[in-house]
N, C-alpha and C positions, 0 to 999 in steps of 0.2 A: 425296582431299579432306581439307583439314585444319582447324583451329581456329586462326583470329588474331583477336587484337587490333589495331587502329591505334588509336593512344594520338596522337590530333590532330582535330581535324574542320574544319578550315580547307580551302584551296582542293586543293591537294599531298595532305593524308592522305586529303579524299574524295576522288581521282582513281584514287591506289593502292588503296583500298577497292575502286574501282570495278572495277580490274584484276584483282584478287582473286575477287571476284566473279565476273568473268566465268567465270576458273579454275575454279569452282564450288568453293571452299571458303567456309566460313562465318567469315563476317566480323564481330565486334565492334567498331564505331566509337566512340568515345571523346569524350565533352566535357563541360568541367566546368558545361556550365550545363543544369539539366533542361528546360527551355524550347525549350532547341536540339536535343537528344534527342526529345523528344515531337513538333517538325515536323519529322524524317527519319524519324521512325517513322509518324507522322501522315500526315503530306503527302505524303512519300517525294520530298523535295527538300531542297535545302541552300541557300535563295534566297540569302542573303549571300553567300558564298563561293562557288556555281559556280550561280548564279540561271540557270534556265530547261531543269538537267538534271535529268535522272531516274533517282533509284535503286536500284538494283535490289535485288528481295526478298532477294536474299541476304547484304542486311548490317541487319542490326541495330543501334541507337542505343542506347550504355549512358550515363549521367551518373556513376553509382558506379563508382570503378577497381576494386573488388573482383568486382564481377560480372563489369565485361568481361574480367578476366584468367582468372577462374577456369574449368577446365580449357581451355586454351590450349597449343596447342602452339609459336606465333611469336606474337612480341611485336614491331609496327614504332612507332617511336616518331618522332611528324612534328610535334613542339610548337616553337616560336620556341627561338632560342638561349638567351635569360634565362628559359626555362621548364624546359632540360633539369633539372638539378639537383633541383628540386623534384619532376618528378614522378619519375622514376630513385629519390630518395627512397622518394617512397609506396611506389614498387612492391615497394622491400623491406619493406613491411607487411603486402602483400597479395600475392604471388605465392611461394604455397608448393612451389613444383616448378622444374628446370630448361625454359628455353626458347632457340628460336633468335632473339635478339637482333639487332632491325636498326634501326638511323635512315636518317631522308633528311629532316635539318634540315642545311641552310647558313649555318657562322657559324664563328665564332671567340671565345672569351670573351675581353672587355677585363678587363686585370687579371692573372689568371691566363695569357692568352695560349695557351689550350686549346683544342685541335681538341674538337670534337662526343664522339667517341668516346673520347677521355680525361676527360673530365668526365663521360661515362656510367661511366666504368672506377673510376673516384674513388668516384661515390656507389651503385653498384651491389653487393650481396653477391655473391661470385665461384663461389656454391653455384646461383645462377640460369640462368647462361649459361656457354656455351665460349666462343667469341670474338666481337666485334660486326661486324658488317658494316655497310658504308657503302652506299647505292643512290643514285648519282646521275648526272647527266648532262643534256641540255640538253630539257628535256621540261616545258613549261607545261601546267599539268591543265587553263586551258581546252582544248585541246587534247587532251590522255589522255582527258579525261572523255567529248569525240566520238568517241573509238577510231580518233583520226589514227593515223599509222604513227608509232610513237617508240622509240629505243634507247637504254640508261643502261647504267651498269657499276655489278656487283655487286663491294665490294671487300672482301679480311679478310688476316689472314694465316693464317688456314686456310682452304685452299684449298674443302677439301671444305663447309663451314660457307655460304662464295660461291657455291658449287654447287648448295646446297638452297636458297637464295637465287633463283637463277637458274630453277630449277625452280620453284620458287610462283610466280612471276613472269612468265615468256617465255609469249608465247602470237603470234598473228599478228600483231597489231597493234604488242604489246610485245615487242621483243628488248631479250636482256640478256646482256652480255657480262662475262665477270669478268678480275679483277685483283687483282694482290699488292699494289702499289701505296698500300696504304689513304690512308700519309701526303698523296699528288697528288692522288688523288682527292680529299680532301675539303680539301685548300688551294684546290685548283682551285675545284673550286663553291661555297667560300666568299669567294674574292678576287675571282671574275671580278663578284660583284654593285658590287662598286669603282668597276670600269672600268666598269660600264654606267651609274653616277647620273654618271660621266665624262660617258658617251655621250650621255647625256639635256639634259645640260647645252651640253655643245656645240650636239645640236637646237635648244633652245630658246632656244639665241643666235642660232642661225639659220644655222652656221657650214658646215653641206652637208655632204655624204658622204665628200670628203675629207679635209678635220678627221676626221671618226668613226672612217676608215677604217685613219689615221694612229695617232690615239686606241688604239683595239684594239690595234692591231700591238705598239704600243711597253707597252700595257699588258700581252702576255699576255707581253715581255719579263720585265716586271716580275713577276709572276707565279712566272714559271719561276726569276727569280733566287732571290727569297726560297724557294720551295719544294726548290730543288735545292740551297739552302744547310742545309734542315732534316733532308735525308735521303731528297727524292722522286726519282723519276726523272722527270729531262728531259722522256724521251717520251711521259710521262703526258699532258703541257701540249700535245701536239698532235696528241692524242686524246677520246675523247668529252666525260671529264669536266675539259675546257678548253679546246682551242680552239671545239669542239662546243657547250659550256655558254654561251662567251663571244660565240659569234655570236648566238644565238636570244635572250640577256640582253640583248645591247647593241641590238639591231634590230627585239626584237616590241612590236606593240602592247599586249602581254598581262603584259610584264615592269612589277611593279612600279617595281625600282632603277630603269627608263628612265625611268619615269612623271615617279619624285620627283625626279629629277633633270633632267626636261626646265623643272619647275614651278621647281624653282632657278634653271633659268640663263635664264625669263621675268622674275623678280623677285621670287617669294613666296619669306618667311624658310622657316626650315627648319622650327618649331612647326607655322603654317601648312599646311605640304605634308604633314609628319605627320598634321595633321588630316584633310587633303582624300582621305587615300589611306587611314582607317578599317582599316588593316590592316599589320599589321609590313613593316618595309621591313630587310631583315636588310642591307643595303649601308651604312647608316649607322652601325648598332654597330661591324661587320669593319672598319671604315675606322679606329675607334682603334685596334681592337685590332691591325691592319696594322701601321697608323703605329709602334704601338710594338714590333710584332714587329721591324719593318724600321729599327729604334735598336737593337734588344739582338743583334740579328743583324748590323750594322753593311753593310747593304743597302742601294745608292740604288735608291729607290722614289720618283720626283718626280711623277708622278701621284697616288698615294695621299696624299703630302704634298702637294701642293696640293689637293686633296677637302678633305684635313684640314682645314687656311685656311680654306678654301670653309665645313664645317661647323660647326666649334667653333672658329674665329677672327675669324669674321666676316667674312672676306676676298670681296671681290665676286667671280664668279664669271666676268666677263670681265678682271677685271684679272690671274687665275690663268692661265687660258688663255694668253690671251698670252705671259705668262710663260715657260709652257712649250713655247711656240711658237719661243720666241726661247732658249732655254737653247745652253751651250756647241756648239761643234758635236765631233762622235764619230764615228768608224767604225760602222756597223751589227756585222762581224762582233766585236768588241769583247763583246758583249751576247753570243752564242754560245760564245766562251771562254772566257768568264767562268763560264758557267752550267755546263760540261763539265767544269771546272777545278772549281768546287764538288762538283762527282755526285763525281767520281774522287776529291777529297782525303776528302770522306764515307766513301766504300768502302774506304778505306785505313787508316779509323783504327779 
């Protein structure tokens, strides 16, 4: 039995809460608003974010970061992309001891162009933790929260670090698989929310399973290009934390990115669908930050770039489509060479 924190209380960090829990270690849940604290300790529910589940006595509601960290032995940290920084901040104000360091936030920072776990690495004092671990894979907490069957991968580049990971974690319900990977992994589960406001949008043109099916395929090419150009492995993208990530993203009714993107390609602006969906949509930040990965990386990504149009150019939403219905024509295996020809010149240099 151990002592963690989840530094989130949104839908994802109570779900792993909930996991946690089950494990029967004692869980500190995190959130900056004491109103929202007081009804998961109160009520022992989380109506906003996972409305009509029930939480089990073995987590606890802190609103102050210094209580929930204080003696902790893991820290999971599940806040929006534009949150990591700040709180990674605080905690070197208040966590006086080392811990085992985990996220399972999906994103990319626009600007900087930083994976999750280099932006923790940035603002983090290096007297806290040994290495971070990544926890991700294709797992909606409404689902985790009902103790569906789900599998994610635990990733670091210490092995052992993923290990003890995997161990707070795994239980029947929950498998967890690890990998060295860190880089794939968490490109993976932050680009595939791309393709899926892709996905959404297709739906909501009306364009059927083929469009989607097509969509995916050629997105999680893209995918794999950019990540195997950074340094990931290939096979990472046709394993949990991506091709796995990518189907359950682009196909449930539970995935936000589908949501906002099915609401786009009906005809609501993008303000609007922000509105409608009362909850971070991490698809629409990675989508600049993609965009400009995949210039400085000198990567065709014509999906991510037309999202892009789609978001922040105003570009209609079926005039994109089509677009890239109609683009040049190419060999399929072309996109496979390409990607092997990246991994190998990587490892070479």
């Amino acid at each position: 039995m151990e002592k963690v924190a989840v530094l989130g209380a949104g839908s994802w960090g109570t779900a792993l809460a909930m996991v946690l829990a089950d494990n029967d270690h004692d869980v500190r849940l995190w959130t900056h608003k004491q109103d929202h604290a007081n009804e998961m300790n109160q009520r022992r529910q989380n109506e906003k974010y996972l409305p009509g589940v029930h939480l089990p006595e073995k987590i606890v509601a802190y609103y102050q970061l210094d209580e929930a960290v204080k003696d902790v032995s893991t820290v999971l940290v599940v806040v929006p992309t534009k949150a990591i920084r700040e709180v990674c901040s605080s905690l070197n104000k208040v966590l006086d001891h080392k811990v085992t360091m985990i996220h399972g936030t999906k994103g990319i920072e626009p600007g900087t162009l930083k994976r999750v776990s280099e932006m923790m690495a940035e603002e983090l004092s290096n007297d806290l933790y040994n290495k971070i671990v990544v926890l991700s894979g294709p797992s909606h907490a409404e689902e985790v929260s009902q103790r569906h069957p789900t599998t994610v991968t635990a990733s670091s580049t210490n092995l052992k670090e993923a290990e003890k990971v995997q161990d707070l974690f795994i239980n029947e319900n929950f498998r967890v698989y690890t990998s060295p990977d860190m880089i794939g992994v968490e490109l993976g589960g932050a680009l595939k929310n791309i393709i899926a406001l892709g996905a959404g949008i297709s739906d909501g043109l009306g364009y059927g399973d083929n469009a989607k099916a097509a969509l995916m395929t050629r997105g999680l090419a893209e995918i794999a290009r950019l990540g195997s150009s950074m340094g990931a492995n290939p096979l990472t993208f046709i394993g949990l934390s991506g091709v796995g990530d990518l189907i359950v993203t682009c196909t449930s009714i539970h995935s936000r990115n589908w949501k906002a993107g099915n609401l786009l390609g009906k005809g609501h602006d993008l303000a609007e669908v922000l509105d409608k969906m009362g909850m971070v949509v991490e698809g629409v930040r990675t989508t600049r930050a993609a965009y400009e990965l995949s210039r400085k990386q000198n990567i065709e990504m014509p999906i991510t770039q037309g999202l892009y149009q789609i978001l922040f150019e105003d570009e209609k939403p079926k005039a994109v489509v089509d677009q890239l219905m109609t683009r040049l024509r190419r060999h399929e295996m072309e996109d496979l060479s390409s990607i092997l020809s990246n991994r190998y010149s990587t490892q070479s240099e």
